[in-house]
Structures are given as structure tokens and as C-alpha cells.
C-alpha atoms as one frame of an Amber mdcrd trajectory, in Angstrom:
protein
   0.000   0.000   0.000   1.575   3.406  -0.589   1.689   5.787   1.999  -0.037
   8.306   0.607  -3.331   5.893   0.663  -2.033   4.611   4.497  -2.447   8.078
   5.309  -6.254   8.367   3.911  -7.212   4.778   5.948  -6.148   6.879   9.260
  -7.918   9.724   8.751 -11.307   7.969   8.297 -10.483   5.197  11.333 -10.409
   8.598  13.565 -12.737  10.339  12.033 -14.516   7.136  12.961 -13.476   7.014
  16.388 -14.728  10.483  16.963 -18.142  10.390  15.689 -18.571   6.750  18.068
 -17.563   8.996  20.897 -19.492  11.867  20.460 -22.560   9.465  20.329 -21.859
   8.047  23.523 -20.707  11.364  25.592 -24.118  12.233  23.809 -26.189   9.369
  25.079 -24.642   9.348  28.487 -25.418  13.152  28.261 -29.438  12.086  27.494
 -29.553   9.301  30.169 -28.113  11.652  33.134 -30.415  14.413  32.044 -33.139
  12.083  32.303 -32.303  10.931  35.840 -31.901  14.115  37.142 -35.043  15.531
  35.708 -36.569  12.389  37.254 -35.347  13.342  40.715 -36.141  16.512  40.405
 -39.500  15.604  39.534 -40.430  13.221  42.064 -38.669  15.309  45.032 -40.780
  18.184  43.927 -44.044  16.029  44.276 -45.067  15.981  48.235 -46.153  12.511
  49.419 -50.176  12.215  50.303 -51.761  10.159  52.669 -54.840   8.355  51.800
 -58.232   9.996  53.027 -59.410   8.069  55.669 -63.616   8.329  55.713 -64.669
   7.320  59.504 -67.038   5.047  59.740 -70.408   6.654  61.415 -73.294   5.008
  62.636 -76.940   5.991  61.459 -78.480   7.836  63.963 -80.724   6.106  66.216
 -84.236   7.400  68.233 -83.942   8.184  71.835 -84.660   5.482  74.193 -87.741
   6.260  75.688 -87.590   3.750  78.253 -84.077   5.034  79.101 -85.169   6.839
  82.547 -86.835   3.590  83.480 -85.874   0.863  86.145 -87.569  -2.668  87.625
 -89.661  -3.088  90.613 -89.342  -6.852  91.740 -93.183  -7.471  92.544 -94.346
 -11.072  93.784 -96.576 -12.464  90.988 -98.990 -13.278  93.159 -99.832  -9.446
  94.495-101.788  -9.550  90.913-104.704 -10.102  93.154-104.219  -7.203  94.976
-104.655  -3.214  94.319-107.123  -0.469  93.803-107.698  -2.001  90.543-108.686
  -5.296  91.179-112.211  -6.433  89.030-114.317  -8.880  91.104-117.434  -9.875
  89.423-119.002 -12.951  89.123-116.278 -14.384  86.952-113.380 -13.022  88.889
-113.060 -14.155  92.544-111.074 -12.129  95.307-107.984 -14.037  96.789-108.041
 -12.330 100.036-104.904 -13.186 101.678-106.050 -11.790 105.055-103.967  -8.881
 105.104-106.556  -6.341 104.413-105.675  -2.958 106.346-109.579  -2.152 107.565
-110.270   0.683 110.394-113.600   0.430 111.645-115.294   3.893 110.887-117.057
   4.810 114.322-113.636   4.704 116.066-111.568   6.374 113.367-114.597   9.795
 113.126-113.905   9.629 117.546-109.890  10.116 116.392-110.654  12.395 113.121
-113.637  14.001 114.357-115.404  13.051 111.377-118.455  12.717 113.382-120.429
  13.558 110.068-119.841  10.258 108.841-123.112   8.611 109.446-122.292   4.897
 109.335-125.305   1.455 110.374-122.864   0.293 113.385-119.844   1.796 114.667
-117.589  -1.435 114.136-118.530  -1.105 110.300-115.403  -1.689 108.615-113.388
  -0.072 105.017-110.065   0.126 103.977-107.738   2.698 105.411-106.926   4.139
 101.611-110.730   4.644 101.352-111.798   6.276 104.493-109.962   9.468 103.989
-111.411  10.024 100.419-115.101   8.932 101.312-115.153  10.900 104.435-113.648
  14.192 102.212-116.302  13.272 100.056-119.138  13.242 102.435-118.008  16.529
 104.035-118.432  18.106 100.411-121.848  16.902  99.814-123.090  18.471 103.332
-121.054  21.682 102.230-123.533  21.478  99.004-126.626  20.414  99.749-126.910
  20.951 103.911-128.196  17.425 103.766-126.967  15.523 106.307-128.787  12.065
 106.636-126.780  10.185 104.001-126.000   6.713 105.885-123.059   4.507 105.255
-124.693   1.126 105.599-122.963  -1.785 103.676-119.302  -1.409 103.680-116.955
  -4.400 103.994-117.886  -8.112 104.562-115.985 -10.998 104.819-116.450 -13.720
 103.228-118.273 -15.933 105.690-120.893 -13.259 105.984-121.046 -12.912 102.437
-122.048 -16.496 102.394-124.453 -16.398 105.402-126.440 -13.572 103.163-125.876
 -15.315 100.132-127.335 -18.672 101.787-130.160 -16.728 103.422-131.311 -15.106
  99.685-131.257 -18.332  98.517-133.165 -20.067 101.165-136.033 -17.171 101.258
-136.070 -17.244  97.618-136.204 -21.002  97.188-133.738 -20.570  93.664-130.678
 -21.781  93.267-128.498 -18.748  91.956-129.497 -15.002  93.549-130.087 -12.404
  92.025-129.266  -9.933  94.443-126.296 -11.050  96.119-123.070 -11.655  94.994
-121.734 -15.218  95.695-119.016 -15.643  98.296-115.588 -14.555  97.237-116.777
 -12.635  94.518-118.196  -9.321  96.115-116.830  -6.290  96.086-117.795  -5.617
  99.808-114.982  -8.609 100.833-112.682  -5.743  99.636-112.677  -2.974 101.077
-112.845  -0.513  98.746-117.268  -0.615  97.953-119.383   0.793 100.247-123.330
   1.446  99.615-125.166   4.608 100.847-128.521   5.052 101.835-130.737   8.176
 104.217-131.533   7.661 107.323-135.305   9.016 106.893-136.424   6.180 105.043
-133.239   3.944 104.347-134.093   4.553 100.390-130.895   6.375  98.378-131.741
   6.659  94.777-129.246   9.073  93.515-131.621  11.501  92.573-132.175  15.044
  93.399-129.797  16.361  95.384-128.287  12.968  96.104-126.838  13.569  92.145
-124.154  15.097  93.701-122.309  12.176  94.520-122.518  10.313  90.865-121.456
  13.690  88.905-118.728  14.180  91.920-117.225  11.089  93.062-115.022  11.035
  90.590-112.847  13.522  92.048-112.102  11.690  95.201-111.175   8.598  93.425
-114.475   6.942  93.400-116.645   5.605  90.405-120.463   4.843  90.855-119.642
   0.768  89.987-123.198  -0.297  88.578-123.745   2.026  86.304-127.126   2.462
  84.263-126.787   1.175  80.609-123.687  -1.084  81.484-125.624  -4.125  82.689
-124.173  -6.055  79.533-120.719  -5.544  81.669-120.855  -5.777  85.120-124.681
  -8.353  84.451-125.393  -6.168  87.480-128.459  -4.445  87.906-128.106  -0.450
  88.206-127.459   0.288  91.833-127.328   3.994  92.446-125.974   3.412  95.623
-122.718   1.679  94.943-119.735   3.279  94.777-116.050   1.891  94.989-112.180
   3.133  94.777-110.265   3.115  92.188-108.146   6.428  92.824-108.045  10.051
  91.370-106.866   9.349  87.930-108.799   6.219  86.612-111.959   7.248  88.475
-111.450  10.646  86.365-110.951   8.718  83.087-113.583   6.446  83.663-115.956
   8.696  84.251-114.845  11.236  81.549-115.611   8.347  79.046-118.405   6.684
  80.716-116.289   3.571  80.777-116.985   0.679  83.572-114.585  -0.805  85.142
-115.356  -4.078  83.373-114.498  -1.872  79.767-111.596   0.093  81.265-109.554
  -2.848  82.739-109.733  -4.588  79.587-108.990  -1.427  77.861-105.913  -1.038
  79.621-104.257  -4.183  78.157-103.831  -2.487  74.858-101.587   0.338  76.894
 -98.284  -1.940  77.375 -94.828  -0.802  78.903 -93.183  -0.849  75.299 -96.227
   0.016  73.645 -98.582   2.890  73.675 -98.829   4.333  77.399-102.492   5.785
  78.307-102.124   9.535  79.041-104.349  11.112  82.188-104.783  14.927  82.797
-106.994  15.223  85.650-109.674  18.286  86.541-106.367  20.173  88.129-104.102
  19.864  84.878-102.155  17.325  86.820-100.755  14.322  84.430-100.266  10.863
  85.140 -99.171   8.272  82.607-100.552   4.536  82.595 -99.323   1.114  81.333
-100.432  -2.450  81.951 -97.425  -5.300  82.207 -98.114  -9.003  82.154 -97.811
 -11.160  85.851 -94.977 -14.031  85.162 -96.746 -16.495  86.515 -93.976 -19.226
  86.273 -92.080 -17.392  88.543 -92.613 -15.996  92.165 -91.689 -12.326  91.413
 -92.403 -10.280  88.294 -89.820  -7.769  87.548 -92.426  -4.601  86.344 -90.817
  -1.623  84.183 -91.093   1.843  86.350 -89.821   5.314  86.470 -86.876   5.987
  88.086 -87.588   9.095  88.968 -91.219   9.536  89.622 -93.810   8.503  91.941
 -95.631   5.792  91.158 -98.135   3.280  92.183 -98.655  -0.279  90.929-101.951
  -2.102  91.543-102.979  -6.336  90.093-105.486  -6.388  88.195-106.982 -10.077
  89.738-106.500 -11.310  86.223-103.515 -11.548  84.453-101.126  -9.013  85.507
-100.392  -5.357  86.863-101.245  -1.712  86.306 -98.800   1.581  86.683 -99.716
   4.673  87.143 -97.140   7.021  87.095 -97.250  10.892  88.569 -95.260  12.720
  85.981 -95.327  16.315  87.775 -94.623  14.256  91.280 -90.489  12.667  91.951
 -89.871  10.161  94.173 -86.984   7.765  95.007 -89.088   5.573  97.043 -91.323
   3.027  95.142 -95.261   3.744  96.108 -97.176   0.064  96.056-101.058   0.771
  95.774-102.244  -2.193  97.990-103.672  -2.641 101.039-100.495  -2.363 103.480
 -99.697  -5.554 105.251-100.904  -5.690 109.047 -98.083  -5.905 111.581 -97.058
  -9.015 113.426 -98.980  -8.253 115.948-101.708  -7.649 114.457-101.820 -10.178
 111.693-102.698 -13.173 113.233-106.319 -11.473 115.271-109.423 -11.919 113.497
-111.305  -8.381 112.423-114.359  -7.940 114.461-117.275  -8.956 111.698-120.515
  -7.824 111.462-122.949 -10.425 112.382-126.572 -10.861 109.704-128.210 -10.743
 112.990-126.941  -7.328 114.329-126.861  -5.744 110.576-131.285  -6.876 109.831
-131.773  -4.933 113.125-130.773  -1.821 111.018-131.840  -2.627 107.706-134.462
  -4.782 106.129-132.339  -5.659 103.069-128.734  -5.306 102.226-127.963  -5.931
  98.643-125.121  -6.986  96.321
């Protein structure tokens, strides 16, 4: 090869060379340009943290049992109570613990002497003296009549039987029609008494006598027999009965013209976690009612009541228990509306009963 061509081949090998290293100075150039750039560009981005949504729960109603606690009543106290219905289907379980003054001797302490009364060892329940003797004060404040006469007030249950037997036996029928069989009367309660005058031992709740059917109501009373609601109680009208029941039911009652046959079965549709039967009585005070089933499998029935406010629980003598609650009244003490229970002492005596003998002297005929 001649030199002159030698010469040529070098040039282009270098030329060669060059152009190879340009391209990679030019490509490592592109790649660290690119890295940077990438730094830069992710070290100008700041890091977020994922949203976190809490988890809420849908709202919910206010508990309006909340302010409500459990009275531990025995199952059996069913029978017992203002509220008790004794008819002819329904007997009274008297337990013997019936709290009874005998009126003569408790108008001597009270100087009530305006309660007339057959017999001063006639007997009621301590609950219902107060109210009927209020009651009879108030009539003589209205009228200036003064010869209304308590005359059949409570019986027990042997004398129930002796008049019972004694209908029968004058009447030569098998079932009376005027008195109540033993065990079911009202009388072996307490808490029914029967009026009549003492001009002419006739009480017809007419005239001025009215006063106690439109009134009664607002000392807790109810006139029990009402006219038109024979289909109920299959008791003839009887003007002349009237029995406790307490302020508020004796005001609903009578605001509806309900008998106590239609209101204690009414009251079964008013349940704890149900609907509760709201009471404003003649003096805008409220009360709230409810009905709760007896658990008759078990000894005690634990019943739903206020913490708070004062209330009273009565049986039914069917199937279970009534509340009545005072919602403008607080108290931390349970209130139990039965008869109370006689002391020790007391329990095991026998009350003093009136005798058929002793109570025909007086009257001629003592019905229902």
C-alpha cells in the first residue's frame, strides 16, 4: 500500500473514532439528564396520605324507656290493688292482710263525726276512708243534707255467704239475684261501700243525692253499677254503689263513661313498650298509665317503672299489673297501691265482723 493511501485509511479510522464517541458522551449526556429531571421531579411532588372516611353510625331514636328501672313485685300481688275487678267471673284471693279501720272509732280520732255509718264497728279500707269521708263533708257543704248513711261497707267472706245462703233459702232458687256469691263481692274488699238516708233507708241518687254520681269522681271513686252497662258488670243499676279506684282512673272512667269491666280490659292495649295511656286530671295534673303481664312461672315479676317519679302499681286479679305514674310528682321511694300488710302483731287477730243478725236490726235488706 503506498503511503499516501495509508495516510487516507487513518484519517477515516479517527474520524470514525470520533463520531462513536461523540454518540456516547451524547447518550450518556441524554440518560443523566433524564435521571436528574426524574429526581427533580419526584422530590418536587409531596407525598399524600390516603383519606381516611370514619365510619359513622346511622343515627338512632332516643330510648324512651331510658329513665326507666324494675320493681321486683311477687306475681302473686296480681290479686291485689285499687284495681282489682271482682265480678261474678273473677273471685277475690283475700290473703287476710286487708288494712280495715272500723269507721265509728276512726270519726272519735278524726272528728269526722259527720260520717253517718249502720254500726260503729262497720269496717273499710284505710286508703278509702280518707277520700269517702272528704267526700261526704263536700256533699253536706252542698246540699246541707246531712242524713246520708253509710250502711254496707266491707264483709268478709263468711258473711257474704251467710247472706248469700239466706237469699237463697227465702227465695227457694238456686243462683241469687241480688247477692253476689261468696268470694266474689266487692264488699270482701274494702274498697265498695253502699249509701242510703236515714229518713227512710231509700238512696236513689236523685235530686240532690246527684251530687255524689257527677262528683265522686274527684275523690277517686266511680259509681260501679252504672245504668246502661248491665251487659258488663250483668249487674243491675245500683245507684248506691260506689267503689275506689283512685283520682286518675276514676277521672278517666268517668270522663268516658267507661266501667270498670271496659276500662280494665282497655288497659291491656296500653303496654310498657307500647302505647302508654295519658291522664290529665280536673287540676291539669298528668299521670301516665301502662299495663305489664304477671310471670306467673315465677314468684316475682320484675315490672318496668320510672326511676324518677312517683308511682303506684296495683294487680289487676286477672292476668297481671297496672302503673300509674305521677309525671309532675319525683320520688326515690317506690309507692305500692295495695292494702299495706298488718303488723305481726296484728296479723294473726281476726277483724271484728258484722254479724246478719246485728246488721237486719238496722236494715231490712242489704244488697249486692
Amino acid at each position: 500500500m503506498s503511503k499516501k493511501k495509508a495516510k487516507k485509511q487513518n484519517t477515516a479510522v479517527i474520524l470514525a473514532e470520533f463520531f462513536l464517541c461523540i454518540a456516547i458522551i451524547a447518550a450518556g449526556v441524554y440518560f443523566i439528564k433524564g435521571a436528574v429531571d426524574k429526581s427533580k421531579s419526584v422530590s418536587s411532588t409531596e407525598p399524600t396520605e390516603p383519606e381516611i372516611v370514619a365510619e359513622t353510625e346511622p343515627p338512632t331514636e332516643p330510648d324512651p324507656m331510658e329513665n326507666f328501672d324494675t320493681y321486683d313485685a311477687k306475681s302473686k300481688d296480681m290479686f291485689k290493688g285499687d284495681l282489682i275487678l271482682v265480678n261474678n267471673d273473677h273471685e277475690y284471693k283475700s290473703d287476710g292482710t286487708e288494712d280495715l279501720v272500723e269507721i265509728g272509732p276512726e270519726n272519735e280520732k278524726t272528728g269526722r263525726y259527720y260520717v253517718n255509718v249502720v254500726q260503729d264497728d262497720y269496717k273499710i279500707l284505710s286508703v278509702v276512708y280518707e277520700p269517702m269521708a272528704d267526700m261526704m263533708h263536700d256533699f253536706i257543704e252542698a246540699t246541707s243534707i246531712e242524713d246520708v248513711m253509710l250502711y254496707g261497707t266491707y264483709r268478709s267472706t263468711e258473711f257474704q255467704r251467710e247472706l248469700y245462703e239466706n237469699d237463697l233459702a227465702a227465695n227457694g232458687s238456686e243462683e241469687s239475684t241480688l247477692v253476689a256469691k261468696p268470694g266474689y263481692s266487692e264488699h270482701e274488699t274494702g274498697y265498695a261501700f253502699d249509701f242510703t238516708t236515714m229518713t227512710d233507708y231509700d238512696y236513689d241518687g236523685t235530686g240532690e243525692y246527684a251530687w255524689y254520681t257527677k262528683n265522686c269522681y274527684k275523690y277517686g271513686f266511680i259509681l260501679r253499677y252504672p245504668e246502661g252497662k248491665e251487659s258488663f258488670t250483668h249487674i243491675e243499676y245500683e245507684p248506691w254503689h260506689f267503689r275506689y279506684v283512685g283520682l286518675p282512673h276514676a277521672t278517666y272512667m268517668t270522663r268516658y263513661s267507661l266501667c270498670l269491666e271496659e276500662y280494665i280490659d282497655m288497659l291491656h292495649s296500653y303496654t310498657y313498650d307500647g302505647m302508654h295511656l295519658e291522664i290529665i286530671d280536673d287540676n291539669g295534673q298528668n299521670y301516665e298509665v301502662y299495663f305489664y303481664p304477671a310471670d306467673t312461672a315465677s314468684e316475682t315479676t320484675a315490672i318496668p317503672v320510672p326511676k324518677d317519679s312517683k308511682y303506684e302499681i296495683s294487680g289487676n286479679n286477672i292476668d297481671g299489673f297496672i302503673v300509674t305514674v305521677y309525671k309532675d310528682e319525683f320520688s326515690a321511694a317506690p309507692e305500692i297501691s295495695e292494702e299495706e300488710t298488718t303488723t305481726e302483731e296484728s296479723a294473726g287477730e281476726s277483724p271484728e265482723e258484722v254479724t246478719e243478725e246485728n246488721a237486719e236490726e238496722d236494715i231490712e235488706d242489704i244488697e249486692e
